[in-house]
N, C-alpha and C positions, 0 to 999 in steps of 0.2 A: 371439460377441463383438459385432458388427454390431447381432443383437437386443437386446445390454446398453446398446450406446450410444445407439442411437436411443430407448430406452424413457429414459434420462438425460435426452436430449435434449428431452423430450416434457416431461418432468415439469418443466423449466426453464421452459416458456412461463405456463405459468398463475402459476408461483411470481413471473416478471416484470412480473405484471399486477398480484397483491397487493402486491408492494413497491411499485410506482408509489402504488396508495390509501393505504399507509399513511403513504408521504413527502408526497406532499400532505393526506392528512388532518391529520398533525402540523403543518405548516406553517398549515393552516385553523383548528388548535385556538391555537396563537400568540397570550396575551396582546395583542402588538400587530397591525395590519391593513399588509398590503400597502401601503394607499395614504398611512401614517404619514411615509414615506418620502421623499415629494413634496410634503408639504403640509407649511403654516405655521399655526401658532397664529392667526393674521392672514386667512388665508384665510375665505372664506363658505361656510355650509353649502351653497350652491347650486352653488357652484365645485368642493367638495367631492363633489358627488354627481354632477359631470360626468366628474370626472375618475374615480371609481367606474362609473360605467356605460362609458366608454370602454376601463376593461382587464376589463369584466365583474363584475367583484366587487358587482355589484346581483343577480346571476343566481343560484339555488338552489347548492348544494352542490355536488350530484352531478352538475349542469352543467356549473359551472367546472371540475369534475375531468375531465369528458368532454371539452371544449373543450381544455386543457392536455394531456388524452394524445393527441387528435389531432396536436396541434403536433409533440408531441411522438416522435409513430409517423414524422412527415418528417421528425425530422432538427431540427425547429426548435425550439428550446430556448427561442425570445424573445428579450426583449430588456431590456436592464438598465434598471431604474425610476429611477437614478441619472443615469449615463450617455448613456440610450440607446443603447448599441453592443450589435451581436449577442454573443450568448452563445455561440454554437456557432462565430463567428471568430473568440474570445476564448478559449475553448478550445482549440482548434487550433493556437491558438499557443504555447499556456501548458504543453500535458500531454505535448508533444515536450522542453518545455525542461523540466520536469518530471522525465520518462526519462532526459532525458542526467542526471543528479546520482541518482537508486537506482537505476536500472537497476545501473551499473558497481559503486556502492556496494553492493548484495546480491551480486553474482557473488563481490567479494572478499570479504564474508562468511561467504558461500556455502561458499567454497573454503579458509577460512582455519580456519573451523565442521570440517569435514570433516577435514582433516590435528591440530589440537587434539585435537577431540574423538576420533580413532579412535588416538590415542597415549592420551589420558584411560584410554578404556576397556580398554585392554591392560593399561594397571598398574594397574588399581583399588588401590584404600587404599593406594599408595605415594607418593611425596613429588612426581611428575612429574601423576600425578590430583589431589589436593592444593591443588597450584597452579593447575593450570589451571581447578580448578573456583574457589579463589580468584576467580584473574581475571576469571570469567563473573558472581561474585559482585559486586565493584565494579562491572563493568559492567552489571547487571539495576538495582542500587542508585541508582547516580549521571543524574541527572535529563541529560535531554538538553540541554537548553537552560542546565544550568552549565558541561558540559564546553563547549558553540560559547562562550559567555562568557567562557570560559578561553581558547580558543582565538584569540578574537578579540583578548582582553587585550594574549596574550604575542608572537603573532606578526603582530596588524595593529597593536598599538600600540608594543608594549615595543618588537620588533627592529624592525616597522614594513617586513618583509619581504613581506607576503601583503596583498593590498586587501580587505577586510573586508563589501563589500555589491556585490552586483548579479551580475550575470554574464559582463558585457561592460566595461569604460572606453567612458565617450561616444570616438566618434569611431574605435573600435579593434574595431568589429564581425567584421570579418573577421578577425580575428587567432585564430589557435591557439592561440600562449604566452599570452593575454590571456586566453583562454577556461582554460586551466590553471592560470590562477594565482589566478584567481576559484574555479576549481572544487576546489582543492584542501582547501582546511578546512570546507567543509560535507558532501563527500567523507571526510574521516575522520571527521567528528562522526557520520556516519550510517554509516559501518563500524563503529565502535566501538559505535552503538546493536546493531545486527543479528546481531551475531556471537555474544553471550553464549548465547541462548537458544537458536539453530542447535548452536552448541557443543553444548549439555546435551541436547538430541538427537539429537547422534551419541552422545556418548559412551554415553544408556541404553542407545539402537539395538546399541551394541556392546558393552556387559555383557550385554543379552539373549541376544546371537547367543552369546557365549563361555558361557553355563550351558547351549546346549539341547546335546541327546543327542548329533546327530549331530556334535561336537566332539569326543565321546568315542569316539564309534566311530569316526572319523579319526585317534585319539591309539591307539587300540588295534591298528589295522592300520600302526602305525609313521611314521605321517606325522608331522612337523618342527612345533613350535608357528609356526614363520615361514613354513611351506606352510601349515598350516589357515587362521592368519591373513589372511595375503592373496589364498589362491583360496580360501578361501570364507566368513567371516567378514567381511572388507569388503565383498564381492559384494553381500551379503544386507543389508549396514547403507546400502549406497547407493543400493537399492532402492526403499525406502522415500523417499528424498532425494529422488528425481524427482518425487512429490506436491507437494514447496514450492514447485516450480515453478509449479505450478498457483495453489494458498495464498498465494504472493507477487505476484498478479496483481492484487489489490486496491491493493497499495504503490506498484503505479507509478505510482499516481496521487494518493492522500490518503496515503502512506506518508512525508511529510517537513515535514508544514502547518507544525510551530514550525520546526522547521531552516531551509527556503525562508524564513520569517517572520522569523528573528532575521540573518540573510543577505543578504537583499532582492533572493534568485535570485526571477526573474519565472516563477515556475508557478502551483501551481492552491493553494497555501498565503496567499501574500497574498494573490489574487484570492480565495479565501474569508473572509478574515478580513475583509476591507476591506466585505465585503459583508451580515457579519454587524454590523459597528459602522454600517451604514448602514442595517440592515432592508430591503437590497437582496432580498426573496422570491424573485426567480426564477431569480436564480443558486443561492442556499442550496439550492433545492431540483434544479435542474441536479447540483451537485457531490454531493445527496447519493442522488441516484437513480442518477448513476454511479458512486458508489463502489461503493453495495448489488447494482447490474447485476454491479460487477467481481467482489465476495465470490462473488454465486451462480456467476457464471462460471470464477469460479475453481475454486469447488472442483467444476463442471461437469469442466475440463480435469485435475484432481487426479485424479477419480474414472479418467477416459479415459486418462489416462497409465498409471495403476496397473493398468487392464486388461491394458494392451497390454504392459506387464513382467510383470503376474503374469495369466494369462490363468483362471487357479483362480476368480477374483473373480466374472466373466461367469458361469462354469458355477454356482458356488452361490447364485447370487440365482436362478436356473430356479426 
């Protein structure tokens, strides 16, 4: 098992160093230039090329790409062409408050996915699978950012019960209830996102498990359909579930951009958005070389997890 995850581990560094070229390649290929950003129609071409030579972009390609993954290898992400403020103290602050709003939102997903979906799968084509797959139905369907618009409608405006943007009331930072009461409707808009497609993979997970053999040969030595079921058909459907663990590591960070965005919770959704309407480049490519870090490493700890529950995996890649 040791020699499977090290050899995982291995293959992640090169694949880290391609993602890097291809997000700044993309970002180099860009209709517009980096320095669009900072400059005025009014400005002098000489002014212009001061300010290009001062963040390099006079430099070859493959320069500025090696200059940038330097920065990059410490930790330093730069600096916004906007703002000026670091990137990597603007992160820090933003991909905690991030966490707190999916983090808890996947768990009840998670958990909600789980309990639907493993009733789904026990009564296939009866009227309890049916519905629930209904429900997963509306919910794959219905856009995320109509339900926060509904939500905002009926309970920041109609009852006028819930605050509708931010995370905090000025002046009530340290507050708990303050922080609950902001967190609560971008908290179900992003449950109700997550939960449809968790659902429909438990529930295949557990039609699977109910056609294989050894159900039947469980049914034939007299065992109970509510002993097969729960020692050893959910065992085997929740197995698999520890992978999302892994798979849902990219969310915790780009997994809410319109939600954060139509909310005005301060994470990594309007600090991207704000940055694409300004051709801020170095954040754009900051958020997108971390998300693609988080994908590979995700499904790095996906792979690693599934080892270490099914340990068959290790032995047949030999």
């Amino acid at each position: 098992m040791a020699k499977y995850i090290l050899k995982r581990v291995l293959q992640v560094i090169p694949l880290l160093f391609i993602v890097s070229f291809i997000v700044f390649s993309l970002i180099h290929l860009a209709p517009y230039d980096a320095i669009d950003s900072i400059t005025t129609p009014n400005m002098s071409k000489e002014t212009v090329e001061i300010l290009r030579q001062r963040y390099g972009l006079d430099q070859p390609f493959l320069v500025q790409y090696f200059m940038w993954l330097k920065q990059i290898l410490t930790g330093d992400f730069g600096h916004s062409l906007v703002s000026q403020q670091s990137i990597a103290q603007e992160l820090a602050i933003r991909i905690p408050n991030t966490i707190k709003l999916i983090l808890p939102a996947y768990i009840t997903a998670l958990i909600i996915a789980i309990v639907l979906g493993l009733v789904a799968g026990a009564n296939k084509g009866k009227f309890l699978d049916k519905f629930i797959d209904g429900i997963c139905s509306v919910g794959i369907s219905m856009p995320t950012f109509w339900f926060a618009m509904l939500m905002i409608y009926f309970f920041g405006y109609k009852l006028n019960a819930l605050p509708i943007i931010g995370m905090h009331t000025v002046g009530n930072e340290d507050s708990f209830l303050d922080f609950l009461q902001h967190f609560i409707m971008p908290y179900i808009v992003l449950t109700v996102a997550f939960f449809p497609d968790l659902t429909r993979y438990v529930r295949s997970s557990t039609m699977l498990q109910l056609s294989e053999d050894y159900v039947m040969v469980q049914q034939s030595f007299g065992a109970s359909k509510k002993e097969i079921f729960f020692r050893h058909v959910s065992k085997n459907v929740l197995l698999p579930i520890v992978t999302q663990i892994g798979l849902a590591l990219p969310m915790l960070v780009t997994g809410a951009i319109i939600t954060e965005s139509i909310f005005g919770w301060p994470g990594i959704g309007p600090y991207l958005m704000s940055a694409t309407k300004a051709l801020d480049f170095p954040i754009i490519m900051a958020v997108m070389l971390l998300s693609a870090t988080l994908v590979i490493l995700g499904n790095l700890l996906s792979d690693i997890l599934y080892t270490i529950v099914d340990p068959r995996i290790s032995q047949g890649d030999k």
